[in-house]
C-alpha positions in Angstrom: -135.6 81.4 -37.4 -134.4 84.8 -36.8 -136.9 86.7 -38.9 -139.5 84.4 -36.9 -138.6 86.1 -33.5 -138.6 89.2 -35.2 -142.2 89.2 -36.4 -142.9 87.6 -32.4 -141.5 90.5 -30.8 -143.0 93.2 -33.1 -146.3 91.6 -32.7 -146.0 92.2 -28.9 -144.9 95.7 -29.1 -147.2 97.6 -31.6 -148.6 100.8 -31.0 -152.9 101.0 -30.9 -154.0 100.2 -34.2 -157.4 103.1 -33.8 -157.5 106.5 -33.1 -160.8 105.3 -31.2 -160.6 103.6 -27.9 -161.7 100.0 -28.0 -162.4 97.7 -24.9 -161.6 94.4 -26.2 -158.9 93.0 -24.5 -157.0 92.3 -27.4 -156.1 96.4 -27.5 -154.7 95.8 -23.8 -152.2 93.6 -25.1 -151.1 94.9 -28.3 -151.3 98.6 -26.6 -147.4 99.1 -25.7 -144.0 101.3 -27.3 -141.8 98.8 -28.9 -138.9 97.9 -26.1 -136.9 95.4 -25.0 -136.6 92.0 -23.4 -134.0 89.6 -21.4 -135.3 86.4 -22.3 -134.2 83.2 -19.7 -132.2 80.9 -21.5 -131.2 79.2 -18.0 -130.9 80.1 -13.9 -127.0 78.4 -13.6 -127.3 79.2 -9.9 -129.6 80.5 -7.5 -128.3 79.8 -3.8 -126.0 82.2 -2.1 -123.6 80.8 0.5 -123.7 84.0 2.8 -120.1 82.3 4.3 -118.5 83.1 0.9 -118.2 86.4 -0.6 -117.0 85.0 -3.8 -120.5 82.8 -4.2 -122.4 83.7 -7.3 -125.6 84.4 -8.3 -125.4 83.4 -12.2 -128.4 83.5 -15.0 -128.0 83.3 -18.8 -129.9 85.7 -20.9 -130.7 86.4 -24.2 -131.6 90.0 -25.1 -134.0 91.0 -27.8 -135.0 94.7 -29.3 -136.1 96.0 -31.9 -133.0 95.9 -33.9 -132.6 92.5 -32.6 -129.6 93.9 -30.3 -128.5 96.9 -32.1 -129.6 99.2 -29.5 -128.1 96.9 -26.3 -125.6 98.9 -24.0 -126.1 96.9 -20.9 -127.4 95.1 -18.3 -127.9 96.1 -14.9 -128.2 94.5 -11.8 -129.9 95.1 -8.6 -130.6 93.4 -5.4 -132.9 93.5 -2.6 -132.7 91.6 1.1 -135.9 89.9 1.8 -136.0 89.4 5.0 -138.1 86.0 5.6 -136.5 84.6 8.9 -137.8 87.7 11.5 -139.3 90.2 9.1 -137.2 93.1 10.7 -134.2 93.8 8.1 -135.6 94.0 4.3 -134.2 96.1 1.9 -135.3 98.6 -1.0 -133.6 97.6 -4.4 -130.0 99.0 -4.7 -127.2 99.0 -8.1 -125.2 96.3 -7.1 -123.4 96.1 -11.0 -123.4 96.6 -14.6 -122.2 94.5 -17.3 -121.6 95.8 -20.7 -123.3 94.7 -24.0 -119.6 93.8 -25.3 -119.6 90.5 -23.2 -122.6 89.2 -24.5 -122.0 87.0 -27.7 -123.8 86.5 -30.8 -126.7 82.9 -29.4 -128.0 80.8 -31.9 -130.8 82.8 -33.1 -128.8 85.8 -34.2 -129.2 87.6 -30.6 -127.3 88.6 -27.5 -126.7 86.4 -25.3 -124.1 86.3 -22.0 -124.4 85.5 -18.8 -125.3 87.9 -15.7 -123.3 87.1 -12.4 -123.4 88.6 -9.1 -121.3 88.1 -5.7 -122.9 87.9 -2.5 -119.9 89.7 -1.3 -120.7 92.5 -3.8 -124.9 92.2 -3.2 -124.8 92.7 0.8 -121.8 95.5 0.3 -124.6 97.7 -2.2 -127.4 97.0 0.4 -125.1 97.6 3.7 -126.1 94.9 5.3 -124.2 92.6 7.3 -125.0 88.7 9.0 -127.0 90.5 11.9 -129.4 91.5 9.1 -129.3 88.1 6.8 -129.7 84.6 8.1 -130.1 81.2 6.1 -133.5 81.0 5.2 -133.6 84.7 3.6 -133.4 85.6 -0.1 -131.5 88.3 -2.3 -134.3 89.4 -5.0 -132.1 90.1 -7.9 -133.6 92.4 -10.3 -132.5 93.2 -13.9 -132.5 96.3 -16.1 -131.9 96.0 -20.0 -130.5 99.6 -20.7 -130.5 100.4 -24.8 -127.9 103.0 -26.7 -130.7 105.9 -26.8 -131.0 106.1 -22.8 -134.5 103.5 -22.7 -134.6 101.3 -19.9 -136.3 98.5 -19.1 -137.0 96.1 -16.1 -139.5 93.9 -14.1 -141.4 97.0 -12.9 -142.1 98.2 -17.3 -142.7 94.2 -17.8 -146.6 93.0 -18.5 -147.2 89.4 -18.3 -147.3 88.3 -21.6 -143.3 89.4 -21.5 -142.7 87.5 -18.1 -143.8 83.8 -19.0 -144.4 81.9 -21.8 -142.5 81.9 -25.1 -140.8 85.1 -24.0 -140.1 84.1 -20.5 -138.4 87.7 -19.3 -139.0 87.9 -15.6 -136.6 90.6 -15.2 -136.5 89.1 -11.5 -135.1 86.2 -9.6 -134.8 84.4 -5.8 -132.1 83.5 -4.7 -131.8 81.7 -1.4 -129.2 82.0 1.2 -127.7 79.4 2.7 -124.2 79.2 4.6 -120.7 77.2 5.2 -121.7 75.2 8.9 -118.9 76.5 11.8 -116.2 73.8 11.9 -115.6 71.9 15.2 -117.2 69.7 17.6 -120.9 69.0 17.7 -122.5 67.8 20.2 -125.6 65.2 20.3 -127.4 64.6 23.3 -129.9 61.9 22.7 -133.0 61.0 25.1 -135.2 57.8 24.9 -138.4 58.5 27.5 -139.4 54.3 27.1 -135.3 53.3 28.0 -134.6 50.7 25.4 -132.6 53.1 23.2 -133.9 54.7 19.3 -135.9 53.0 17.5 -136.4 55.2 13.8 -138.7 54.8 11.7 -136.1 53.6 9.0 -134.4 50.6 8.7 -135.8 48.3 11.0 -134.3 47.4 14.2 -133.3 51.2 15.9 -132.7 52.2 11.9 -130.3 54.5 10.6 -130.7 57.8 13.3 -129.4 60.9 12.1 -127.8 61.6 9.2 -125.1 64.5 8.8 -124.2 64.6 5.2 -121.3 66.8 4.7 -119.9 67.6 1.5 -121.4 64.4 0.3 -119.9 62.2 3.1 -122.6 60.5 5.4 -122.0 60.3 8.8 -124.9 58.4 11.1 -125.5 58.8 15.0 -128.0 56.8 17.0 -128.5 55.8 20.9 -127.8 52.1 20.6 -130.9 49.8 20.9 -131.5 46.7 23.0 -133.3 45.4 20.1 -131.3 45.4 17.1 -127.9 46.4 15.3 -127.1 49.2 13.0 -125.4 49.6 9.7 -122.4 51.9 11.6 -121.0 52.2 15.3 -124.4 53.9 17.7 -123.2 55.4 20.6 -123.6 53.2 24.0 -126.2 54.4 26.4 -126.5 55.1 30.3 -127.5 51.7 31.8 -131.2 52.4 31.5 -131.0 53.5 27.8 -132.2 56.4 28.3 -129.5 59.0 27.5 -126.4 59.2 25.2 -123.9 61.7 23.9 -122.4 61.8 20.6 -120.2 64.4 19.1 -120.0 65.0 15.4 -117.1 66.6 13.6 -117.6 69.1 10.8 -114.0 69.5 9.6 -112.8 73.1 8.6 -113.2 74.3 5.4 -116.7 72.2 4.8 -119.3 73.6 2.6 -122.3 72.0 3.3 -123.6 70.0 5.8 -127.1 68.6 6.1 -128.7 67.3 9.0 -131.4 64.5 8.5 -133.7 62.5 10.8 -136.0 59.6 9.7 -138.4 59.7 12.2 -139.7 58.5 15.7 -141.2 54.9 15.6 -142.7 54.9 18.9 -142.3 58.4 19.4 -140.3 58.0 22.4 -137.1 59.8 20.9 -135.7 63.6 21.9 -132.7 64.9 21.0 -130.3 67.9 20.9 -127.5 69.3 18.8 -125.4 72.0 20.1 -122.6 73.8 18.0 -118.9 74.4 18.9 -119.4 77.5 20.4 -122.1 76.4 22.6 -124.9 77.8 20.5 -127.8 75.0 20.7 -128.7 74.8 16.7 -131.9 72.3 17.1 -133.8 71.4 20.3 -136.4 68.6 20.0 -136.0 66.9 23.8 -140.2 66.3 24.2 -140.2 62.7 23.2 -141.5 62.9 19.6 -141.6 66.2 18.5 -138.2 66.2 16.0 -138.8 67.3 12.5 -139.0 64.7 10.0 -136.6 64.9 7.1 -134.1 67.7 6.9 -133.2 69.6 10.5 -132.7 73.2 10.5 -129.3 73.3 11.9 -127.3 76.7 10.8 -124.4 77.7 12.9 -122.2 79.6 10.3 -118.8 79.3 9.5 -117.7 83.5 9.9 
């Protein structure tokens, strides 16, 4: 098997078999100085909780050259901010790490292989940027650098596409999303119905099952109580015409996660707010019938 990824990865990297220039696009391919590859064995993890310094960016590779890893010294990592949520705070790629050939152990093939990790902590540090620059929503490019024994480098600018997909599957480069830890406290729900006979989602059946907060894997449910059916947990009463209600949700300290879902608007009739503990308003939807669908982009940021 090992002799068989040999011969692959010396038929990639061959010098031009003529001293006269030839056009077929076969020379294109085989036209390149014999190098180095980080193949993808798997991405472990590729979302960033900007909350946590200690959260990891983490990727298994297996390195190949042309002494099947005789020439490896190390990896190196870079990062990049692209800035997706306003477009104002992206970043040029910067040396965030390096990590040394001698953590790498022998794969199954007869190659390198280890795993390449990076902080967020360490990431914004290299880039000097801070949560005014980075928002959930944005993504650290990470971008990897093979460096061999005799001072060759090689990374996702040097790599052609026959290197970055298929069999070899050496990208060199990676997104990795940010997310973050929700604030803990008190969040408060104020729920509108423009008809007045309370929600009425379109899941379920009878008012269905309203919003859905799942945090840490623990579902919590708030509705406006309807006049025409019951729920599977407690809804919150309304004003006498059903046509307002307040709710507050608890994120406890210390939560990771916390996901904010909404079924949908049956009559389209339904409005809603959700405002954070420190009087930030995370989602506004109070025109009857304009609430996203499925997950709700509520951030407020544990700091």
């Amino acid at each position: 098997m090992r002799n068989i990824f040999k011969f692959l990865f010396a038929s990639l990297f061959v010098v031009t078999f003529s001293c006269v220039d030839s056009e077929n696009t076969i020379d294109a391919v085989l036209d390149y100085e014999t190098g180095a590859v980080l193949r993808t064995i798997s991405v472990n993890n590729a979302v960033l909780n900007s909350s946590d310094a200690s959260s990891t960016f983490n990727v298994t590779v297996e390195e190949q050259d042309e002494e099947d890893g005789a020439l490896f010294k190390q990896v190196n990592v870079y990062c990049q901010l692209k800035d997706l949520t306003d477009g104002n705070d992206s970043t040029d790629f910067v040396l965030v790490t390096s990590i040394d050939a001698s953590t790498f152990s022998t794969g199954p093939v007869g190659l390198p292989r280890g795993d390449v990790v990076m902080t967020f902590g360490d990431a914004a540090a290299a880039m000097g940027v801070g949560p005014s620059q980075y928002s959930p929503g944005d993504v650290f490019v990470v971008g990897l650098e093979v460096e061999l024994t005799d001072g060759r480098t090689y990374d996702w600018t040097s790599a052609a596409g026959i290197i970055t997909g298929g069999f070899f599957s050496s990208p060199f480069k990676y997104n990795a999303l940010l997310t973050c830890s929700p604030m803990p406290g008190d969040y408060t729900v104020f729920m509108i119905d423009s008809y007045g006979d309370g929600w009425q989602t379109t899941s379920g059946g009878d008012g269905g099952q309203g919003l859905e907060i799942n945090m840490d894997g623990v579902i919590t449910s708030v509705a406006m109580c309807s006049m025409w059916g019951t729920y599977d947990f407690t809804c919150t009463q309304p004003n006498a015409a059903y046509t307002e209600a307040t709710a507050i949700v608890t994120i406890p300290a210390g939560t990771e996660s916390a996901l904010w879902t909404f079924p949908g608007d049956y009559y389209a009739e339904i409005g809603f707010s959700i405002t954070g503990p420190n009087g930030q308003v995370a989602y506004s939807a109070l025109d009857p019938g304009t609430a996203t669908v499925g997950l709700l982009p509520v951030a407020i940021c544990a700091q």
